[in-house]
C-alpha positions as CSV (number, residue, x, y, z in Angstrom):
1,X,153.0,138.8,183.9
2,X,156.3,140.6,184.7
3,X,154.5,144.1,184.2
4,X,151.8,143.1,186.5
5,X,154.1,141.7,189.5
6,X,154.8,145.6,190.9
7,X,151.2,146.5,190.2
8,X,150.1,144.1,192.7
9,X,152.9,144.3,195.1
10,X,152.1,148.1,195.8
11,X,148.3,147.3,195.9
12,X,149.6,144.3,199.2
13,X,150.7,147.5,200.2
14,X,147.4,149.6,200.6
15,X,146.0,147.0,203.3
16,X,147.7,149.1,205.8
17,X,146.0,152.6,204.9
18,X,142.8,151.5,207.4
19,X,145.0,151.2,210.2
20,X,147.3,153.9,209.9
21,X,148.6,155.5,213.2
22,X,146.2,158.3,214.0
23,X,145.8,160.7,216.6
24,X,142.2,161.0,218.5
25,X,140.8,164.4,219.0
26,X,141.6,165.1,222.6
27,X,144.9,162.8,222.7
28,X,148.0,164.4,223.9
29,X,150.7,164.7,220.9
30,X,154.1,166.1,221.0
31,X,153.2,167.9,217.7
32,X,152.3,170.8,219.2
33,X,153.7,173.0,221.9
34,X,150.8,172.5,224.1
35,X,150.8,169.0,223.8
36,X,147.5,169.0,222.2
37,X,146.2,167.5,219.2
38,X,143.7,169.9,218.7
39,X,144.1,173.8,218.0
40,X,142.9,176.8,217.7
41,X,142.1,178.5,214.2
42,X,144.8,181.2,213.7
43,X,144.6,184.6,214.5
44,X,142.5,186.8,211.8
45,X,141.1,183.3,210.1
46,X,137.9,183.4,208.4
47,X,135.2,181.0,208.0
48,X,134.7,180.8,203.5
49,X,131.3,182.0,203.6
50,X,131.6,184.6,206.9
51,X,132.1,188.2,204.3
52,X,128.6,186.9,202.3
53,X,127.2,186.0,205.4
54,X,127.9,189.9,207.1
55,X,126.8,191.4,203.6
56,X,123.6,189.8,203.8
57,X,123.5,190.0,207.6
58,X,123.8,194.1,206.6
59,X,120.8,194.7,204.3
60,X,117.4,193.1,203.7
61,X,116.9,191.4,200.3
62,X,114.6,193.5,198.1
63,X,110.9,192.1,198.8
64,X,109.9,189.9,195.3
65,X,107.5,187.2,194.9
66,X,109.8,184.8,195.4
67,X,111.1,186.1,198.2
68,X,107.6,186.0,200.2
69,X,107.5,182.3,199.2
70,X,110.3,181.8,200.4
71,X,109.9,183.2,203.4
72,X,106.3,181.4,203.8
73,X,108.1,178.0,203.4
74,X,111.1,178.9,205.9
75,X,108.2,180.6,208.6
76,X,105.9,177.1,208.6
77,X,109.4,175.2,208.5
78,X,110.8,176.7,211.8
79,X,108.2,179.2,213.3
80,X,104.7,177.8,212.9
81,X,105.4,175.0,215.2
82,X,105.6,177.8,218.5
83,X,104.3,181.0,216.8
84,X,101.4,179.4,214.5
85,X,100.5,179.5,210.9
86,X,98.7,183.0,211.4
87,X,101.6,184.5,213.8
88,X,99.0,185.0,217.2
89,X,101.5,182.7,219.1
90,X,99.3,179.8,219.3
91,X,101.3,177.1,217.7
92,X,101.3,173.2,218.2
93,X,103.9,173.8,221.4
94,X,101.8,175.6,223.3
95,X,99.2,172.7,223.3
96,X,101.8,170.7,225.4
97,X,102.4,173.0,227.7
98,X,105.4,175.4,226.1
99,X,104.5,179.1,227.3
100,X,102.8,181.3,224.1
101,X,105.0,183.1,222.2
102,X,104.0,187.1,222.0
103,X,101.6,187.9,219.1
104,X,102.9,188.9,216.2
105,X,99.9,191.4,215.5
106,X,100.5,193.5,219.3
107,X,101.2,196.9,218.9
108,X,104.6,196.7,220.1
109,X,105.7,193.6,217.1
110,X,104.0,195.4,214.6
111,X,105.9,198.8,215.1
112,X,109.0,196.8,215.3
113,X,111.5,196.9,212.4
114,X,112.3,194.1,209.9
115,X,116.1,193.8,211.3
116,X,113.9,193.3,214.6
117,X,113.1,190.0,213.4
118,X,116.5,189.4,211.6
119,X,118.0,189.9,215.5
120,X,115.9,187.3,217.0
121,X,116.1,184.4,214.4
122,X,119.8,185.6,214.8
123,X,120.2,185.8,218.3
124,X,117.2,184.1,220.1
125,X,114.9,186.4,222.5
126,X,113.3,184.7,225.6
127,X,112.8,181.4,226.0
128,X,113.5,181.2,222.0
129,X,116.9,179.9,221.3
130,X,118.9,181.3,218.5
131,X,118.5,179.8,214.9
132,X,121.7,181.1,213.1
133,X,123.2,177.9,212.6
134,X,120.1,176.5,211.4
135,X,118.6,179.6,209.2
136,X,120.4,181.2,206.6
137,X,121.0,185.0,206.7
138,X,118.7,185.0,203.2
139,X,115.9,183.2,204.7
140,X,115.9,185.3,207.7
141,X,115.0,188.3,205.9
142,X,112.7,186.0,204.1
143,X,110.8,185.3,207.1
144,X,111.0,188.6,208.6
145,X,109.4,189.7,205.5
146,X,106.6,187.1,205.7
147,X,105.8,188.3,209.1
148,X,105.1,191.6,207.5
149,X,102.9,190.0,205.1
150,X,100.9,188.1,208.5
151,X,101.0,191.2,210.0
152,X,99.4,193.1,206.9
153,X,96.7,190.5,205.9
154,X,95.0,190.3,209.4
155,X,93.4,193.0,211.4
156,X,94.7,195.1,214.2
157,X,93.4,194.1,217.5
158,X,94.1,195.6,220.9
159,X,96.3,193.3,223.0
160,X,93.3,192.2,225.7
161,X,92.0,190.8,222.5
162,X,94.7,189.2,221.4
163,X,95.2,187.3,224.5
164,X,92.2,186.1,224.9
165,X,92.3,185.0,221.1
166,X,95.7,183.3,221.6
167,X,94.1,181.2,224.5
């Protein structure tokens, strides 16, 4: 019983740990020169995954099987919705009044570069916003490569066409 007396003292201690002194994000605290709880990363810090992220940001993936069904997957996950299952920009959106997306299969898309695809999921283009904190740098090139594979598999129409089509 002796032993067990400390044991149990320092576990009466532990109650406190939930209500420990803490500060809130935007309180003021005298840790800090500025006064403020919250700082700044240093200078020359780097997010764990940012080098991978540039490398794969650098170069498309080589184009596998795998790849394309991955890219499939990712394309009907976050693209079909606006730019539709066969890339004419006559997804689900545009029913409810969200303005059509360009084509996939005009002329202009389809002499565009893969990294021209990589840049938009990147960056956003338009009235699309930017999915880089949603979509992997992988997947990207997945999808870009899956747009090539849309692009491929349907037949080239002039744009009047395509418009008309996309209506």
């Amino acid at each position: 019983m002796m032993r067990m007396l400390p044991c149990i003292l320092l576990l009466a201690g532990c109650n406190n740990m939930v209500q420990q002194p803490r500060y809130d994000a935007y309180e003021e605290s005298s840790l800090f020169p500025d006064g403020k709880v919250m700082q700044a990363p240093p200078d020359g810090a780097v997010a764990l995954d940012e080098p991978l992220r540039a490398a794969a940001a650098r170069r498309p993936a080589a184009i596998t099987l795998a790849l394309l069904k991955r890219g499939e997957e990712r394309y009907g996950i976050y693209c079909a919705i606006c730019h539709g299952q066969d890339g004419r920009g006559n997804g689900y959106v545009t029913t409810r009044g969200f303005p059509h997306p360009p084509s996939y299969l005009s002329p202009r898309l389809r002499a565009a570069p893969a990294s021209h695809f990589y840049d938009v999921i990147t960056n956003g283009y338009g009235v699309m916003y930017s999915y880089a904190d949603r979509v992997p740098p992988a997947d990207r090139w997945a999808i870009a490569a899956h747009i090539r594979v849309l692009q491929t598999a349907q037949p080239f129409r002039d744009a009047e066409q395509e418009a008309r089509r996309a209506r």
